[in-house]
matplotlib code that plots the C-alpha trace (Angstrom):
import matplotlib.pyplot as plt

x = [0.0, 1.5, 0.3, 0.8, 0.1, -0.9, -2.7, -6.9, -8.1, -11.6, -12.4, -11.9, -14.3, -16.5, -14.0, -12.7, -16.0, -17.2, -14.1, -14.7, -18.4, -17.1, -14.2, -16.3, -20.1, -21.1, -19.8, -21.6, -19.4, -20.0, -18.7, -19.7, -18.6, -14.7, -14.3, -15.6, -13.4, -10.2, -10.7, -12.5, -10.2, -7.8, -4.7, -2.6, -4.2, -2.0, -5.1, -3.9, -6.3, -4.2, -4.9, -3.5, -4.2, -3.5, -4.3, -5.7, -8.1, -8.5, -8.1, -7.0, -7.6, -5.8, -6.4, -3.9, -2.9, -1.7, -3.7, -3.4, -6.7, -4.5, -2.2, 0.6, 2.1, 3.7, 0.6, -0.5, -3.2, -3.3, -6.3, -5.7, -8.7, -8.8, -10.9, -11.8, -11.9, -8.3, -6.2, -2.4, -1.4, 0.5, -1.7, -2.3, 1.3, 2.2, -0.2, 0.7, 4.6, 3.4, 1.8, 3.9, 6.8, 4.7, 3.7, 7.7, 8.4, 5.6, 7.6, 4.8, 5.9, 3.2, 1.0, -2.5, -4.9, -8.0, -7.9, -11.2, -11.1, -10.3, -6.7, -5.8, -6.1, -4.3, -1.6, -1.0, -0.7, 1.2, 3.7, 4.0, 4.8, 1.5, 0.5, -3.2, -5.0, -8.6, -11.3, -14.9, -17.6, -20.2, -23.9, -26.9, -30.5, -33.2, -34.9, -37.6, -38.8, -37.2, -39.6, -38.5, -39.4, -43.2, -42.3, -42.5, -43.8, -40.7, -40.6, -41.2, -39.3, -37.4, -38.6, -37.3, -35.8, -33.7, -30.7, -32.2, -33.9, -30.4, -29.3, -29.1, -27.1, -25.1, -22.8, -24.4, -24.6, -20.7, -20.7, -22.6, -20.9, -17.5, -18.5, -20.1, -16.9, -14.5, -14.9, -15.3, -13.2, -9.8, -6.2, -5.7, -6.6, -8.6, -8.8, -12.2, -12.1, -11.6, -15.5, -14.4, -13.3, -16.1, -18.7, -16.2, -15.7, -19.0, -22.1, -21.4, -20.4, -22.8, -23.6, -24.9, -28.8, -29.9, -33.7, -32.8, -30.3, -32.3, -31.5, -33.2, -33.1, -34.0, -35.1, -33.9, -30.8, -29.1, -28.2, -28.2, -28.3, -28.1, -26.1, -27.6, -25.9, -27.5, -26.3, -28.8, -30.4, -31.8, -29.0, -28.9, -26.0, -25.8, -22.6, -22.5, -24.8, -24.2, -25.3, -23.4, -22.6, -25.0, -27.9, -26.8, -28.4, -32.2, -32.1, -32.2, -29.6, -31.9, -35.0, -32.9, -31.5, -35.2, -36.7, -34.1, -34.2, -38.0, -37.9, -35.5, -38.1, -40.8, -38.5, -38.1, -34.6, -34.1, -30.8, -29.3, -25.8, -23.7, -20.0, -18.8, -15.9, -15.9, -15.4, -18.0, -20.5, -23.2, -23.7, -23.6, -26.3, -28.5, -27.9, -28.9, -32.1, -32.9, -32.4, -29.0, -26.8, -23.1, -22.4, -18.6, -15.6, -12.2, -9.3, -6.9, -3.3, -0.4, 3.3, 6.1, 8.4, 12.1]
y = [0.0, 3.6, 6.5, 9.8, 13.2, 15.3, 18.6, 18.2, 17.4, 18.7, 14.6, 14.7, 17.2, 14.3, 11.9, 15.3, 16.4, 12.7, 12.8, 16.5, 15.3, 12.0, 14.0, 16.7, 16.0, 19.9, 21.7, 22.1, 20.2, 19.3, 18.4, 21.8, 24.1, 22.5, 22.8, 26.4, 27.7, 25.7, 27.7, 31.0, 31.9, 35.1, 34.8, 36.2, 33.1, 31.0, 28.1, 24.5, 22.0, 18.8, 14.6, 12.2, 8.9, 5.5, 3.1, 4.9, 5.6, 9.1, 8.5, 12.3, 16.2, 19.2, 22.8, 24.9, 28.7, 32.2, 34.8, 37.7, 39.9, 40.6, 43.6, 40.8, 39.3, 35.8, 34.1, 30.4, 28.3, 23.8, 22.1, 18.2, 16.3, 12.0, 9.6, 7.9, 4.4, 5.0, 5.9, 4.6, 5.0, 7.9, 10.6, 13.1, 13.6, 13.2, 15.9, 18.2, 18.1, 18.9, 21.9, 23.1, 23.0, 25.0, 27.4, 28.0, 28.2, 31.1, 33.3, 32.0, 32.5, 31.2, 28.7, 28.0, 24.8, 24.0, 20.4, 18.7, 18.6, 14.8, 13.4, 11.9, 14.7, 17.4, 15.2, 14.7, 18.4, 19.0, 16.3, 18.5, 21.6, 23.0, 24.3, 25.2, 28.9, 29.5, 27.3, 27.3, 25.2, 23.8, 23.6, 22.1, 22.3, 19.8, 21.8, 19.1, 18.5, 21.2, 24.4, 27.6, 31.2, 32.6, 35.0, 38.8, 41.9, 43.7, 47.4, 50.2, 51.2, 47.6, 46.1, 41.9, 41.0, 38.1, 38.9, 38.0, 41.6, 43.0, 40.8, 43.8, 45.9, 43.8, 46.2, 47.7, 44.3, 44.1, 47.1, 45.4, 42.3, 44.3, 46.3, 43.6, 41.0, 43.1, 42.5, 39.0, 37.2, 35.4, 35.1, 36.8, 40.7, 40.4, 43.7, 43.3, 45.7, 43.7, 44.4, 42.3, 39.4, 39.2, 38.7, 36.3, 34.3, 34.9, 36.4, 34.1, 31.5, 27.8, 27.0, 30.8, 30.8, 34.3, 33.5, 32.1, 34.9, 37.5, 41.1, 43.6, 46.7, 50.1, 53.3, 51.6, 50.9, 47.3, 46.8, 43.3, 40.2, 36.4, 34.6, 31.1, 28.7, 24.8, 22.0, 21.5, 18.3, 18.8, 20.7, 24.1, 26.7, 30.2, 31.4, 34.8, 36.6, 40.3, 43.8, 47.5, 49.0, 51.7, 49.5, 47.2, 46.4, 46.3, 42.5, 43.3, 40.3, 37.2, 38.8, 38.5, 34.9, 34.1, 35.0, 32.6, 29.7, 29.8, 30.3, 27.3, 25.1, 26.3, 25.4, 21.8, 21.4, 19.5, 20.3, 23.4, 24.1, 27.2, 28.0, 29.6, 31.2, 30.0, 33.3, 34.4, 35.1, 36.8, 34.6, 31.6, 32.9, 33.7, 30.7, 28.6, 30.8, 29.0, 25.4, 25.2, 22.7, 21.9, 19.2, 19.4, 21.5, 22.5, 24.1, 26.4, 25.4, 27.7, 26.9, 29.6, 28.0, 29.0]
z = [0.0, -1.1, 0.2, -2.4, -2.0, -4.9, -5.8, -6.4, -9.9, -10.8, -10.9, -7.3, -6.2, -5.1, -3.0, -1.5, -0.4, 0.9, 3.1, 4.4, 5.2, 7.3, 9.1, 10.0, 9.3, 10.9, 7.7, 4.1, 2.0, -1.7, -5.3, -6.1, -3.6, -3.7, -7.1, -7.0, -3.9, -5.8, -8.9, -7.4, -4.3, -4.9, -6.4, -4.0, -1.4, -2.9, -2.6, -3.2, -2.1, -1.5, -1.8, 0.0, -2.2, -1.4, -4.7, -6.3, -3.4, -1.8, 1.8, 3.2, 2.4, 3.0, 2.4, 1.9, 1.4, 2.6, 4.6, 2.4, 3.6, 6.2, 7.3, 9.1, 6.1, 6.2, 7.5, 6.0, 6.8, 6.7, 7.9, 7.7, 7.3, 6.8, 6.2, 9.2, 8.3, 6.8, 10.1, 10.5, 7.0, 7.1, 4.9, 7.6, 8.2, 4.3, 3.9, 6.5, 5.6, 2.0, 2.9, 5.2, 2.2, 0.2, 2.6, 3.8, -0.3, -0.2, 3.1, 5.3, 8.9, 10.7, 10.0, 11.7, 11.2, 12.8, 14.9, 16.0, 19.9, 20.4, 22.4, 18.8, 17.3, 19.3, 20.0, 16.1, 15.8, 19.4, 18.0, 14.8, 16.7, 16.6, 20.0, 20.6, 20.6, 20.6, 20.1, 18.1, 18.6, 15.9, 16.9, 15.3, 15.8, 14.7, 12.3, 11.8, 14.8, 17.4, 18.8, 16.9, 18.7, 16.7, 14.4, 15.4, 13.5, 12.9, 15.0, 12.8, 10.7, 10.5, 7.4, 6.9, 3.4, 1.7, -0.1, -3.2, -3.0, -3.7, -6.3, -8.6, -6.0, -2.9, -2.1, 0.7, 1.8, 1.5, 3.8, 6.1, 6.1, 6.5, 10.0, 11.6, 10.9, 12.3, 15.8, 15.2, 17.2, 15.5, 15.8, 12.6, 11.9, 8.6, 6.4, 4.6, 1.7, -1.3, -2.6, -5.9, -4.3, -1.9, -4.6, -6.1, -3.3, -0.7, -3.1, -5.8, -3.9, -4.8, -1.4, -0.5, -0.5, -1.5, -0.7, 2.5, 3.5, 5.5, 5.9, 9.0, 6.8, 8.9, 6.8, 4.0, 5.3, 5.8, 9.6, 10.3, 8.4, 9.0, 6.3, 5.3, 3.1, 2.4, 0.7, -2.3, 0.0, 3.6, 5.8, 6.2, 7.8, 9.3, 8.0, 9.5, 11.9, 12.3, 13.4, 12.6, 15.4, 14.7, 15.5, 17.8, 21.4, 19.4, 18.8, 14.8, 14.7, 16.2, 14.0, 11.5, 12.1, 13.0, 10.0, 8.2, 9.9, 9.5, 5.8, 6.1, 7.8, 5.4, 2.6, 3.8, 5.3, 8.5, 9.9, 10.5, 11.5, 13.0, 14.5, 17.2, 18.6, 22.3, 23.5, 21.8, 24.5, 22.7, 20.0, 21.7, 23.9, 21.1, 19.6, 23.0, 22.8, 19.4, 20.5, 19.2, 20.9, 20.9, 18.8, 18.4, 19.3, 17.4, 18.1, 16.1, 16.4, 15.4, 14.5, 14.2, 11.6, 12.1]

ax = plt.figure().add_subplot(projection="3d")
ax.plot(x, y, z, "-o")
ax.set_aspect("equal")
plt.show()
């Protein structure tokens, strides 16, 4: 048996995405989506997806690339991800000293990876050189059969949209999305001004429903939305859930992420799924209020190379 490690092929968008679902069955992953972020992400990210293949048989997955929306340069990213029926063979490691190869060939400095919070896990990375940072958790509700809140009447002057009704004009949208990520919470300080690469990468993206996607708009204004992506089946995600500072304190956020995951239900799908930071207070909070539980947890790991 002979493990390899190569870049993705288009032909492996579906292997890649099976082994993505398996490893870490809280995320939308499909066919679809990886072959769109392999040949859609911003040149200067460097973005490599990796194989690890064993036969002929793809057993392990790896993305790969450089942080460059940010004002610290020298920052790469590797998040390992195996088949779990295919442990022991070597692939995680193959793939992880691939990367990490590129990544020093491209001046990174410092490399992050996410690790699902299991003993296994963190000691593959610890034994790596990878020591831990902050942590996120994935939550899911049962959208089938779980209570939602009633829907509200919006207070005046708040009017409830989808993104759809700005299909012809999503930069204010942008804006939005912009103010109420920067106080996100993350090791790295992101600089979200690129409006091109946005709608490359997030409006245009496959998985992003626009009908689902809702927007609290006051006097005509966007000032909080609830980003929904779904996986063309039965499972449903909230991407993003944000206010601008402006209007914040007025619970414009959970209307907002109410009126979505209703227009989910409606629209037939039975799982939904949401992240985290841990440190994250707030959200979690509102996301207990929904139903939400904590399904899994994962830790980022950083390495300083030498």
């Amino acid at each position: 048996m002979t493990v390899i490690v190569r870049d993705f092929r288009a032909g492996d968008a579906e292997g890649f995405a099976r082994i993505r679902h398996l490893a870490l069955p809280f995320m939308l992953s499909t066919p679809e989506a990886i072959t769109y972020d392999a040949a859609h992400m911003h040149p200067d990210a460097h973005f490599q997806p990796l194989v690890a293949e064993e036969d002929g048989e793809l057993i392990g997955t790896a993305q790969v690339g450089i942080v460059h929306d940010s004002a610290q340069p020298g920052q790469g990213y590797v998040n390992v991800y195996v088949h779990p029926d295919r442990p022991g063979r070597g692939a995680g490691s193959l793939l992880v000293k691939t990367a990490e190869e590129r990544l020093t060939a491209l001046n990174a400095k410092t490399l992050f990876s996410w690790v699902l919070d299991a003993p296994a896990n963190r000691a593959f990375a610890e034994k790596r050189g990878y020591h831990a940072s902050r942590s996120a958790h994935f939550l899911r509700l049962d959208l089938a059969n779980g209570p939602l809140p009633p829907l509200v009447e919006p207070p005046a002057g708040v009017e409830l949209r989808s993104a759809a009704d700005f299909a012809d004009n999503p930069r204010p949208l942008f804006d939005l999305d912009a103010e109420a990520s920067g106080d996100e919470p993350s090791d790295v300080d992101y600089e979200f001004t690129n409006y091109e690469a946005w709608l490359e990468e997030t409006w245009r993206h496959p998985l992003l429903s626009h009908e689902l996607t809702s927007i609290a708009v006051v006097d005509g204004r966007p000032a909080a939305f609830s980003a929904a992506r779904t996986d063309g089946g039965t499972r449903y995600g909230t991407v993003m859930t944000g206010t601008a500072q402006a209007y914040r304190g007025r619970g414009l956020a959970k209307l907002a992420k109410n009126d979505s995951l209703h227009r989910a239900r409606t629209a037939g799908f039975t799982e939904a799924f949401t992240g985290n930071d841990s440190g994250n207070g707030p959200m979690l909070a509102i996301n207990k209020w929904f139903g939400y539980e904590i399904c899994a947890t994962e830790v980022r790991h950083v390495r300083e190379l030498g």
